[in-house]
GULUMZA-574550 format. One record per residue: residue number from 0; x, y, z of N, C-alpha, C in turn. Coordinates in Angstrom, 2 decimals, always signed. Layout:
<atoms>
(NUM; (X; Y; Z); (X; Y; Z); (X; Y; Z))
...
</atoms>
This chain:
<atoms>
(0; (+0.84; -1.20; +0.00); (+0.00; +0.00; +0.00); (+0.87; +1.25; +0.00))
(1; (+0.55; +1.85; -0.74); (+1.48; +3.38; -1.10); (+1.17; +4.23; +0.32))
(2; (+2.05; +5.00; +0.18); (+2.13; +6.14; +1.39); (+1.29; +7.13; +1.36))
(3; (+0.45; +8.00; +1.60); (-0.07; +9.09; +1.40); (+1.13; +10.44; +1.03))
(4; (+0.69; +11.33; +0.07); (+1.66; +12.19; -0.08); (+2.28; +12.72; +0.60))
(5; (+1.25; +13.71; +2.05); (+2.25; +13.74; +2.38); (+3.07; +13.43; +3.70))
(6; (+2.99; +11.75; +3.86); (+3.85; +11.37; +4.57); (+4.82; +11.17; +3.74))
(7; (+4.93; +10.51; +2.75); (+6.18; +11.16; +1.57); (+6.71; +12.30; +1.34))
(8; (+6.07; +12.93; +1.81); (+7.00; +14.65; +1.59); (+7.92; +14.86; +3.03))
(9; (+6.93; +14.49; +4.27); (+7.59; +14.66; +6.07); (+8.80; +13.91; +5.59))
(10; (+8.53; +12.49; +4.69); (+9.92; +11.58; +4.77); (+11.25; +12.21; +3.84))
(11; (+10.55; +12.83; +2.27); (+11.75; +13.38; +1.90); (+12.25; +14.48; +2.54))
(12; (+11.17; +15.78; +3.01); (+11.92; +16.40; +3.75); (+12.78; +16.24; +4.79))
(13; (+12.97; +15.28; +5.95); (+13.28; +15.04; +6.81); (+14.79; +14.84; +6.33))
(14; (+15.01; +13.71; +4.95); (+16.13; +13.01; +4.98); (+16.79; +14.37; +3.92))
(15; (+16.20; +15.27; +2.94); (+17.14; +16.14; +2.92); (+17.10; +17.25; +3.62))
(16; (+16.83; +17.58; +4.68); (+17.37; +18.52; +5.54); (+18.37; +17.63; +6.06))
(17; (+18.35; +16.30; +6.95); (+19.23; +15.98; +7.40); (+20.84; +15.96; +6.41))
(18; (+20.82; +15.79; +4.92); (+21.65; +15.62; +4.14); (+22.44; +16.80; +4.19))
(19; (+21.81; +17.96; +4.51); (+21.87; +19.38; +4.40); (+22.78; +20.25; +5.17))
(20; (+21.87; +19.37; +6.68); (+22.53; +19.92; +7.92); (+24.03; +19.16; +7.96))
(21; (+24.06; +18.18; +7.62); (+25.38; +17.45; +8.28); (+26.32; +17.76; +7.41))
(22; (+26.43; +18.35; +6.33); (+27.32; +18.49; +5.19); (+27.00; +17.27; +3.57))
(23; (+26.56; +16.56; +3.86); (+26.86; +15.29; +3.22); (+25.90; +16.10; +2.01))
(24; (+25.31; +17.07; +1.53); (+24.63; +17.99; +0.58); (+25.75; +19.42; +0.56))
(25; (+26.59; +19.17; +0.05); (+27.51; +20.85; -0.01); (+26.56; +21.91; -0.23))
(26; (+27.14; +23.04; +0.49); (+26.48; +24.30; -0.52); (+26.80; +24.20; -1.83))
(27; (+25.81; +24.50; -2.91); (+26.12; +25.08; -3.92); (+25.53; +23.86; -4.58))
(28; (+25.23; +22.80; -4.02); (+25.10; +20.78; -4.71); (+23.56; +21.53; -5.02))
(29; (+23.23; +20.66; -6.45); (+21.86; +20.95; -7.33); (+21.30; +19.62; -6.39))
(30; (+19.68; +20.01; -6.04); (+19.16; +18.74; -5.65); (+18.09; +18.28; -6.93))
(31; (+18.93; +17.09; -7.55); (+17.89; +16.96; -8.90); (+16.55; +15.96; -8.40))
(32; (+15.33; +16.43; -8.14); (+14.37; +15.33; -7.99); (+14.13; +14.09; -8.08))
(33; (+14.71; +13.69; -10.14); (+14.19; +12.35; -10.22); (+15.09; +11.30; -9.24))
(34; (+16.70; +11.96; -8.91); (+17.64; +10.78; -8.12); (+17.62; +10.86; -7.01))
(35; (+16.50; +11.88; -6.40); (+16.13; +12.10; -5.00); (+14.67; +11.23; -4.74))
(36; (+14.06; +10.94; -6.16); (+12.89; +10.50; -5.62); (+13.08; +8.88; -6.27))
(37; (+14.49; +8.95; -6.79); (+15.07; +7.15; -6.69); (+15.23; +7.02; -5.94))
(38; (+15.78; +7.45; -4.76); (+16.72; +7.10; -3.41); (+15.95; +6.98; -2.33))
(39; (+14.59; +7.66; -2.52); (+13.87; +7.22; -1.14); (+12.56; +6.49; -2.06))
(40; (+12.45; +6.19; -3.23); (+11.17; +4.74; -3.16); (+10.07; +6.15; -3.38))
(41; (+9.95; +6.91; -3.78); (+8.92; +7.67; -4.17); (+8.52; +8.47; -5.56))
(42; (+7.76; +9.16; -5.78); (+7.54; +9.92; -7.06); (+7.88; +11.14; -7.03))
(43; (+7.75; +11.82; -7.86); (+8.80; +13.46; -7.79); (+7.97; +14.50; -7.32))
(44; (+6.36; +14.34; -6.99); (+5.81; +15.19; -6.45); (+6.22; +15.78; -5.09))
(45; (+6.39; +14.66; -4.51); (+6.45; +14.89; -2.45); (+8.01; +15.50; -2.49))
(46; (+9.19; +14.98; -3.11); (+10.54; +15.47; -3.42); (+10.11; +16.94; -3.82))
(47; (+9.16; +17.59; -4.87); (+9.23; +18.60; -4.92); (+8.56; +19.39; -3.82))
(48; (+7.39; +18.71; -2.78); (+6.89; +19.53; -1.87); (+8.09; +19.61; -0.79))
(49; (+8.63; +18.88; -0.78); (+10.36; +18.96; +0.18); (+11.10; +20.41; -0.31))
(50; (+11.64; +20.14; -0.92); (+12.28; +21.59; -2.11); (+11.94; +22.59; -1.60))
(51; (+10.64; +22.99; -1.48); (+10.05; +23.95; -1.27); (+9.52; +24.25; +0.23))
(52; (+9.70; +23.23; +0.93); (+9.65; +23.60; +2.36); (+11.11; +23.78; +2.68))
(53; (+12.00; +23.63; +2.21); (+13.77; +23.58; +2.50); (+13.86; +25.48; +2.53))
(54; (+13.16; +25.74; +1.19); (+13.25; +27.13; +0.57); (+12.78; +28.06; +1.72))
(55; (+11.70; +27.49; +2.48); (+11.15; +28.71; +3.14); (+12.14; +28.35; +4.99))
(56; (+12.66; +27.91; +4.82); (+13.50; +27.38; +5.89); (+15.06; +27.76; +5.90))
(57; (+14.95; +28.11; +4.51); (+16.78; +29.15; +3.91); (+17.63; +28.50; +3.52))
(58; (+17.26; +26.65; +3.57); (+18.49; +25.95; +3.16); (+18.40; +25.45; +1.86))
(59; (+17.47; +25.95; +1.25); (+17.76; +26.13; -0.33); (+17.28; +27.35; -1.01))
(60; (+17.74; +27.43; -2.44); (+17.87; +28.55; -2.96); (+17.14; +27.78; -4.57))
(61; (+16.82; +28.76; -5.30); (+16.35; +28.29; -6.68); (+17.55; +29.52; -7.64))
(62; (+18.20; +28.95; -8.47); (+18.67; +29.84; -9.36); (+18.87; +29.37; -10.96))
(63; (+18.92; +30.29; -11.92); (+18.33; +30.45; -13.36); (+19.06; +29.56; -13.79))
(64; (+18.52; +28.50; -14.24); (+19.11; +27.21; -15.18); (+19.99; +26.12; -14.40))
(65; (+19.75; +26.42; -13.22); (+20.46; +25.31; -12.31); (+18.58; +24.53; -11.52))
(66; (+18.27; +25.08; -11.11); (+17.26; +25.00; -10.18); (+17.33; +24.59; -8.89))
(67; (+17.24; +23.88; -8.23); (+17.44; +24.18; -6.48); (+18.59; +23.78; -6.30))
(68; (+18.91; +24.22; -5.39); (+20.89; +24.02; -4.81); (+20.89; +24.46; -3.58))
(69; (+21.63; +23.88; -2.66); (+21.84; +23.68; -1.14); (+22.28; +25.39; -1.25))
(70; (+21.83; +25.79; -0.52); (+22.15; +27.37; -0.41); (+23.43; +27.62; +0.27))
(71; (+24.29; +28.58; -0.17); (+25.75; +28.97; +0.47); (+25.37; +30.29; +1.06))
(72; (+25.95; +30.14; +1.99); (+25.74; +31.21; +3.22); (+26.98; +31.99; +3.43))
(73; (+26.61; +33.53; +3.54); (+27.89; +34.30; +2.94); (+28.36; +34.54; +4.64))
(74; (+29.72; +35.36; +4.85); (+30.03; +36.03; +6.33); (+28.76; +36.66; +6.43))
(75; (+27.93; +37.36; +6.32); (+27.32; +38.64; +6.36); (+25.65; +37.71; +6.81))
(76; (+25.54; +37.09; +6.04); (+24.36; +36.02; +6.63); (+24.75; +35.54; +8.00))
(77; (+25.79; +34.71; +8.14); (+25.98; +34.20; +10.06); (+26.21; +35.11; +10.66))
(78; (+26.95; +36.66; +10.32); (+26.74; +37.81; +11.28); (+25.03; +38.33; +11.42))
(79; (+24.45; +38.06; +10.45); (+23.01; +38.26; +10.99); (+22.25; +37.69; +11.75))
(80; (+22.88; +36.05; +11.20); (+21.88; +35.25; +12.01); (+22.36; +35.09; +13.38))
(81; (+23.55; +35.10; +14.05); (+24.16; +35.97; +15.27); (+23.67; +36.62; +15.84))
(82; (+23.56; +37.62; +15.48); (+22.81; +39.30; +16.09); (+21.52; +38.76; +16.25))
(83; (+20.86; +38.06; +15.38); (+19.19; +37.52; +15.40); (+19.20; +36.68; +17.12))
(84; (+20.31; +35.73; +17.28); (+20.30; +34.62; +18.27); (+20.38; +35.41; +19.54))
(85; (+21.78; +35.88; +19.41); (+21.87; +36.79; +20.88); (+20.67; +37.82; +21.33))
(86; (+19.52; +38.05; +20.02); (+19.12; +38.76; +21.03); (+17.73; +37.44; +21.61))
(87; (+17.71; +36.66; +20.87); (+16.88; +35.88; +21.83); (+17.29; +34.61; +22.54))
(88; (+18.48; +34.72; +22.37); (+19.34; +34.05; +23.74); (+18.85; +35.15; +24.75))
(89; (+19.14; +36.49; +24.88); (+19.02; +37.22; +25.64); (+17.32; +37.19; +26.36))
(90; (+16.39; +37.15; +25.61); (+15.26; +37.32; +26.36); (+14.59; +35.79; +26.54))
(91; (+15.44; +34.76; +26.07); (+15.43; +33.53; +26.91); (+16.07; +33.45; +28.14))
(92; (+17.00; +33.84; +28.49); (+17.69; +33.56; +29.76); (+16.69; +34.95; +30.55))
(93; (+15.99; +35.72; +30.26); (+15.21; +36.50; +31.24); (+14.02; +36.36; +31.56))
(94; (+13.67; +35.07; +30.62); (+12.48; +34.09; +31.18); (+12.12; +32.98; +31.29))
(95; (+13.57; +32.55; +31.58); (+13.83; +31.39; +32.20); (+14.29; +31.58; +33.66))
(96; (+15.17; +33.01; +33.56); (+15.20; +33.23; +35.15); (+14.16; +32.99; +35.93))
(97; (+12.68; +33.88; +35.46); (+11.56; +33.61; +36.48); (+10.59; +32.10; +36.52))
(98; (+11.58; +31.19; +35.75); (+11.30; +29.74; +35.97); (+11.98; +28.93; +37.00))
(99; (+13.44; +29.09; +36.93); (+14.72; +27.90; +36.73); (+14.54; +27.63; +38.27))
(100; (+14.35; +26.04; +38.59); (+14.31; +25.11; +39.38); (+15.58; +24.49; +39.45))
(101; (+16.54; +23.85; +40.62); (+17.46; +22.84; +40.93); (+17.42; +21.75; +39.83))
(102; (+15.97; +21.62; +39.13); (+16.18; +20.20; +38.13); (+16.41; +21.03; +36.96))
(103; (+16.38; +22.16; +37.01); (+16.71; +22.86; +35.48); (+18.06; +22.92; +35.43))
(104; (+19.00; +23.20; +36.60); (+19.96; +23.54; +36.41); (+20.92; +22.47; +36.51))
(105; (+20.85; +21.35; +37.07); (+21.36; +20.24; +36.89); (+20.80; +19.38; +35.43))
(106; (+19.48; +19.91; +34.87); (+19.88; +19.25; +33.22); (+20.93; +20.39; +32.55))
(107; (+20.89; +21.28; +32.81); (+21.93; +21.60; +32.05); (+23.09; +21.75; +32.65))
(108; (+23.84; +21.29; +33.66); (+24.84; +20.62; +33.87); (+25.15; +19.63; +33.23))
(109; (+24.02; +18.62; +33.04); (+24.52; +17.21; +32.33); (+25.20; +17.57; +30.54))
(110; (+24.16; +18.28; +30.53); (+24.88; +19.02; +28.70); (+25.83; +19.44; +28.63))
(111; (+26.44; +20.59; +29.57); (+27.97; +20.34; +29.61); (+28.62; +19.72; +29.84))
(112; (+28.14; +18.58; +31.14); (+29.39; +17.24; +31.08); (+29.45; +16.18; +29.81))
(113; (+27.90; +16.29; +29.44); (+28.42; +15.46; +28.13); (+29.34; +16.32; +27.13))
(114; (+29.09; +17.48; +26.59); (+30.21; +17.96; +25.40); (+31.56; +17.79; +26.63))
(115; (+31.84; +18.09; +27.58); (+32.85; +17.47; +28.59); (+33.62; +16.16; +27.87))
(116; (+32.67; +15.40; +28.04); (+33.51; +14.04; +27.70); (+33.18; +13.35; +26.52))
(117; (+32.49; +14.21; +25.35); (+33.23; +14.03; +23.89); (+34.32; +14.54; +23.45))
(118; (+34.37; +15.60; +24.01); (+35.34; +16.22; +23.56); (+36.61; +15.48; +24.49))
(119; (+36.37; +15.31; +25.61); (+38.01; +14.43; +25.70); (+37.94; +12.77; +24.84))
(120; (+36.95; +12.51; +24.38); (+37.26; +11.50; +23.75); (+37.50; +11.68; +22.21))
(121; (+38.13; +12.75; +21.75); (+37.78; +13.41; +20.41); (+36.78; +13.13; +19.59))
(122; (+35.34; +13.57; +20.51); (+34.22; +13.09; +19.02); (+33.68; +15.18; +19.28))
(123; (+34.61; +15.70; +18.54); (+34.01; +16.65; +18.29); (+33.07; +17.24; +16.87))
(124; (+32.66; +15.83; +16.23); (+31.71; +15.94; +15.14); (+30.16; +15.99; +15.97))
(125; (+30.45; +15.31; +17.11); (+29.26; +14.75; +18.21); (+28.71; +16.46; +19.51))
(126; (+29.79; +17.25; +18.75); (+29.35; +18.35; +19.90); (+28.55; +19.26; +19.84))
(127; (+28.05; +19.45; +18.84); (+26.86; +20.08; +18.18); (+25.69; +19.85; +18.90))
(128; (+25.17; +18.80; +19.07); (+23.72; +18.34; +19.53); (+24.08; +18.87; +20.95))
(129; (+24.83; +18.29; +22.15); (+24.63; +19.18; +23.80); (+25.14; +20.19; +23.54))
(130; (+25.54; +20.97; +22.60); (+25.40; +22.56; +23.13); (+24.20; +22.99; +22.17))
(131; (+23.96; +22.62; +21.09); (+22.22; +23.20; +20.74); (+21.39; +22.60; +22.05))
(132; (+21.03; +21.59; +22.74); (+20.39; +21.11; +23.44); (+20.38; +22.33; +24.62))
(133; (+21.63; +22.57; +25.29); (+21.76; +23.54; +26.38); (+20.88; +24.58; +26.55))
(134; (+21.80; +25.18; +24.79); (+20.72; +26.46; +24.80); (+19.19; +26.58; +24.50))
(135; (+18.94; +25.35; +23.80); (+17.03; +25.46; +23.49); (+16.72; +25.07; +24.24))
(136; (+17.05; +24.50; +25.77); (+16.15; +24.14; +26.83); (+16.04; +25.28; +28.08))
(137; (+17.23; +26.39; +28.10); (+17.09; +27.58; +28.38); (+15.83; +28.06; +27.97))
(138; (+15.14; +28.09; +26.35); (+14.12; +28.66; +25.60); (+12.86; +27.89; +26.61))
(139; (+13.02; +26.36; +26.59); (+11.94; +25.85; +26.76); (+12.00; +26.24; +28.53))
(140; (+12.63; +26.54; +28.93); (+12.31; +26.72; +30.26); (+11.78; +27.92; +30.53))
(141; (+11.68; +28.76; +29.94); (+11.32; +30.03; +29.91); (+9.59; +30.42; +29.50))
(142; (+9.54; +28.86; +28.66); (+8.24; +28.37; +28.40); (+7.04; +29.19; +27.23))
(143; (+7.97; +30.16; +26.43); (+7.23; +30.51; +25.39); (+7.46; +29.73; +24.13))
(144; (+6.18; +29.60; +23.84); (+5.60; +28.59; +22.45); (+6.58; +29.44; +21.20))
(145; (+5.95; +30.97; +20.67); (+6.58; +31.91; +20.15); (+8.47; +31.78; +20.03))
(146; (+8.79; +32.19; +20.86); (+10.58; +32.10; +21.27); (+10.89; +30.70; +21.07))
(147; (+10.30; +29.78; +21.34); (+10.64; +28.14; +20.64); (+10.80; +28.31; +19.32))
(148; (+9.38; +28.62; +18.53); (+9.24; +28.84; +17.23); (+10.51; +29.25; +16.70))
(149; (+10.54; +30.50; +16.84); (+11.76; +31.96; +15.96); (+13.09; +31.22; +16.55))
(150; (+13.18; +30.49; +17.49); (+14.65; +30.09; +17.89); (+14.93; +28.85; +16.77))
(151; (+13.91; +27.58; +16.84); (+14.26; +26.47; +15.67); (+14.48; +26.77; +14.44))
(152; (+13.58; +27.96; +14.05); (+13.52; +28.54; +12.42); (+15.15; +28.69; +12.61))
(153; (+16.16; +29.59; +13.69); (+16.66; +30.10; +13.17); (+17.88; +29.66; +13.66))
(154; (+17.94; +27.89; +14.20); (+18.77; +26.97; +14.45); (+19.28; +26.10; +13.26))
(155; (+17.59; +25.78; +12.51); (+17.55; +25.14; +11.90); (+18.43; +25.65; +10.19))
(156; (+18.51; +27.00; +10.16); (+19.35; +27.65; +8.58); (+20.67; +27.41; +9.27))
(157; (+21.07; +27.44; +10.97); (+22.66; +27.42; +10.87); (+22.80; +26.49; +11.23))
(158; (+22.03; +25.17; +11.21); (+22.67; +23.96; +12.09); (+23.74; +23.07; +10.46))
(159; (+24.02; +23.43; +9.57); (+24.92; +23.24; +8.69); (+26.56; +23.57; +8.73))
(160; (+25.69; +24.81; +8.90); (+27.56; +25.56; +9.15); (+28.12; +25.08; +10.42))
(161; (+27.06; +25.15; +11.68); (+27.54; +24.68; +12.87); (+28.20; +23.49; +12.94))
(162; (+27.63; +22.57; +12.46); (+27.84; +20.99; +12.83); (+29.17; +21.08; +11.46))
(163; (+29.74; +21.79; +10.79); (+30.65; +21.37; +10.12); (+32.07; +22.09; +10.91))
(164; (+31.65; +23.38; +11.23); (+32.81; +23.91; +12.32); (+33.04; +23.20; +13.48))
(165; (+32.27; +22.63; +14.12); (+32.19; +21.48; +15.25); (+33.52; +20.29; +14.67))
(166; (+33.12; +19.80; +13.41); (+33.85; +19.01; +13.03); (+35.41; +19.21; +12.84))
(167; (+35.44; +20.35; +12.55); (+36.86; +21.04; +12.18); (+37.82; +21.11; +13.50))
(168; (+37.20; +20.68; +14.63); (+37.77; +20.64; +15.65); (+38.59; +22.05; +15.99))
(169; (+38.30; +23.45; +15.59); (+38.51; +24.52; +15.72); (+38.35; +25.38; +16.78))
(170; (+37.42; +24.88; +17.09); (+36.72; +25.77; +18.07); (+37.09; +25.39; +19.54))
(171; (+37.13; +26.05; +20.46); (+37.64; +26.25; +21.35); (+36.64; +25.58; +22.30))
(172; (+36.62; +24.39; +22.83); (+35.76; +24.02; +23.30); (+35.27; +24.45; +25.44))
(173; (+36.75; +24.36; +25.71); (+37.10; +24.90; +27.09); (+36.14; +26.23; +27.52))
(174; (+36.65; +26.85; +26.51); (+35.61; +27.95; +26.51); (+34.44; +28.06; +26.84))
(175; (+33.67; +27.16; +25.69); (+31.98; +26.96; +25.60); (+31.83; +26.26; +26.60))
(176; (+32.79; +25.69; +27.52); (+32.10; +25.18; +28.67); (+32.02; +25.90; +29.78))
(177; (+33.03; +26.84; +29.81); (+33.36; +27.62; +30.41); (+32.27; +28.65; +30.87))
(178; (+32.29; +29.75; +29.41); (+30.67; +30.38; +29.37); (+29.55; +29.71; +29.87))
(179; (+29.43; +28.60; +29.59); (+28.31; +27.88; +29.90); (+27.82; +27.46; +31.30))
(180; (+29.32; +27.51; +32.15); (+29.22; +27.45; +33.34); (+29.02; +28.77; +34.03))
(181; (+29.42; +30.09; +33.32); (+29.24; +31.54; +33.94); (+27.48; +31.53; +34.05))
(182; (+26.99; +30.89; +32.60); (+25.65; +30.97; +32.32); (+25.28; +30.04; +33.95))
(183; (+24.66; +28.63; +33.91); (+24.34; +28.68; +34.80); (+24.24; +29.10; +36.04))
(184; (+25.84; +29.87; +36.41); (+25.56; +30.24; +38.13); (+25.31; +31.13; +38.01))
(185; (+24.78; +32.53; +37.11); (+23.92; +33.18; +37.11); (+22.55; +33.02; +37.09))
(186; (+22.29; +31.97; +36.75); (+20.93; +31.59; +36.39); (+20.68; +31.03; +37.99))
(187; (+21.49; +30.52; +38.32); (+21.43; +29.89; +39.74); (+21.54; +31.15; +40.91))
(188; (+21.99; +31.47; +40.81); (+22.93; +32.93; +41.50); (+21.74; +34.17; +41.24))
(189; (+20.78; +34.38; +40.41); (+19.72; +35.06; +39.85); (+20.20; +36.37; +39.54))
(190; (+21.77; +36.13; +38.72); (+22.55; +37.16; +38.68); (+22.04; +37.43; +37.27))
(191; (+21.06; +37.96; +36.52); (+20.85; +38.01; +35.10); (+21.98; +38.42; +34.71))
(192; (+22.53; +39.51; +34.66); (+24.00; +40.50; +33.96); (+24.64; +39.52; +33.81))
(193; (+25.07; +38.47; +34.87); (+26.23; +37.34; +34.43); (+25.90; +37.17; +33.91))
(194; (+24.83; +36.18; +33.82); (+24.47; +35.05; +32.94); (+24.37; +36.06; +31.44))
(195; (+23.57; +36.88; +31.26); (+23.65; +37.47; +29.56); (+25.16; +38.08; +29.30))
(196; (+25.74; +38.49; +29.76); (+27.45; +38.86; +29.30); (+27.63; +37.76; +29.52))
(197; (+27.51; +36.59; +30.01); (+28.96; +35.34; +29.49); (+27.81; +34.78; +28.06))
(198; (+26.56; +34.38; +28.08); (+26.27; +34.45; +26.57); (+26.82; +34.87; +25.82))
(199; (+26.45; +36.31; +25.58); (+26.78; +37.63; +24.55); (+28.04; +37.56; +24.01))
(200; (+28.91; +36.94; +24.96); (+30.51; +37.04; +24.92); (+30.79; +35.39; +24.45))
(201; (+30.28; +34.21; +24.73); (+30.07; +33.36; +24.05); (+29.89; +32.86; +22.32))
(202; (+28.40; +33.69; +22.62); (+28.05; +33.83; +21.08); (+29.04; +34.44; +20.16))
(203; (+29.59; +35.87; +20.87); (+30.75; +37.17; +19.89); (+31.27; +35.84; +18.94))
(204; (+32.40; +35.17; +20.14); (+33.19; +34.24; +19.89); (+32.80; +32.87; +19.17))
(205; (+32.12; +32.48; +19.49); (+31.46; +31.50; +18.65); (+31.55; +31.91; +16.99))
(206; (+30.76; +33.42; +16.80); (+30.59; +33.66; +15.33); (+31.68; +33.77; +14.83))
(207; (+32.93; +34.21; +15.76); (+34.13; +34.68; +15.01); (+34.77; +33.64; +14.58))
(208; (+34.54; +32.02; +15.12); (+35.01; +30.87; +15.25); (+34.46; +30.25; +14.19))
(209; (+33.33; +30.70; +13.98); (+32.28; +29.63; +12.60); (+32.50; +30.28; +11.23))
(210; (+32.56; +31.80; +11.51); (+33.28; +32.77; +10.69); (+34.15; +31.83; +9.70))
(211; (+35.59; +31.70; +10.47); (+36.64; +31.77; +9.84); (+36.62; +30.04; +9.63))
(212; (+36.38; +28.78; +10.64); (+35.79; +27.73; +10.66); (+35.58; +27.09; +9.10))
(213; (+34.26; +27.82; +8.83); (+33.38; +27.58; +8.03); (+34.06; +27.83; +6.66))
(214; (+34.39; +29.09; +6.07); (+35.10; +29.07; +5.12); (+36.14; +29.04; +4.69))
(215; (+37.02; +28.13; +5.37); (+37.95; +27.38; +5.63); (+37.78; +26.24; +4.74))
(216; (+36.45; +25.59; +4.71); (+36.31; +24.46; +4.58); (+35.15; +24.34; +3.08))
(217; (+35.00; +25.68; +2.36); (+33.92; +25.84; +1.29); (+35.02; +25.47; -0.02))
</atoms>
């Protein structure tokens, strides 16, 4: 029995965003339908309703006589999408303050001990997921539906570049644990100022890291 469309579309979308995010789709790679809709057992309709949910999500692009292609993301795009994060990193950690419980702050302890001990075991391809995790459960603790929303939209255009600078083993990881630890004992401490300057100062560094990271490796 055939699939309904569009659980065929949730499925192609799913597997090329994932292709997308992890690198294994370069920027600039044409996604041609018919060998996209060989590869997952389907017809070229639901592949094209994929395409087009990728598009409104930023990780593809349509251009004249090529047609869709994994979108390349210039310096000037991750300095935006930066400035976009910090400021709602910022009004996540100021409403999560008037949440954060002993069990909030010990899950996110555990997120730093895990990037902790990938990173001493060198799986820094693996460090991506507990520090996105850290910070979107900051969001969810803060408990707006809205700020969830605008935060995934705008995880989801850099979780490419991220997870490939991760890989490059570049980045300074001591650091991000570091910040991360200023972050909680402010959050604990109900010191807001800490906690948003070791963000703010986090993030700076982070972009300057994915910055140079990233096109390093285009």
């Amino acid at each position: 029995m055939a699939l309904p469309v569009e659980n065929n579309t949730n499925k192609a979308l799913a597997y090329l965003r994932h292709q997308i995010v992890t690198g294994a789709l370069k920027p600039g790679e044409r996604l041609i339908e018919t060998e996209i809709a060989t590869q997952l057992g389907t017809s070229r309709s639901p592949v094209r309703e994929a395409i087009r949910a990728l598009e409104q999500e930023g990780l593809v692009v349509h251009e004249p006589h090529r047609g869709a292609i994994v979108r390349t993301i210039g310096r000037d795009d991750i300095i935006d999408i930066y400035e976009m994060r910090m400021a709602l990193d910022t009004l996540a950690l100021r409403q999560a303050s008037r949440q954060i419980t002993p069990a909030h702050l010990e899950q996110l302890e555990n997120y730093n001990n895990t990037m902790a001990q990938l990173a001493l075991e060198g799986h820094y391809d693996r460090l991506f997921e507990p520090d996105f995790n850290f910070h979107k459960y900051i969001v969810q603790i803060g408990g707006s539906p809205r700020l969830k929303r605008a935060y995934d939209s705008l995880m989801t255009e850099m979780q490419n570049v991220i997870s490939l600078s991760y890989s490059s083993q570049r980045l300074d990881v001591e650091m991000i644990l570091g910040e991360h630890n200023i972050i909680i004992r402010g959050l604990k401490q109900g010191d807001l100022a800490k906690a948003e300057a070791a963000d703010n100062y986090h993030l700076k560094l982070f972009c300057q890291a994915i910055v140079e990271s990233y096109f390093k490796q285009l």
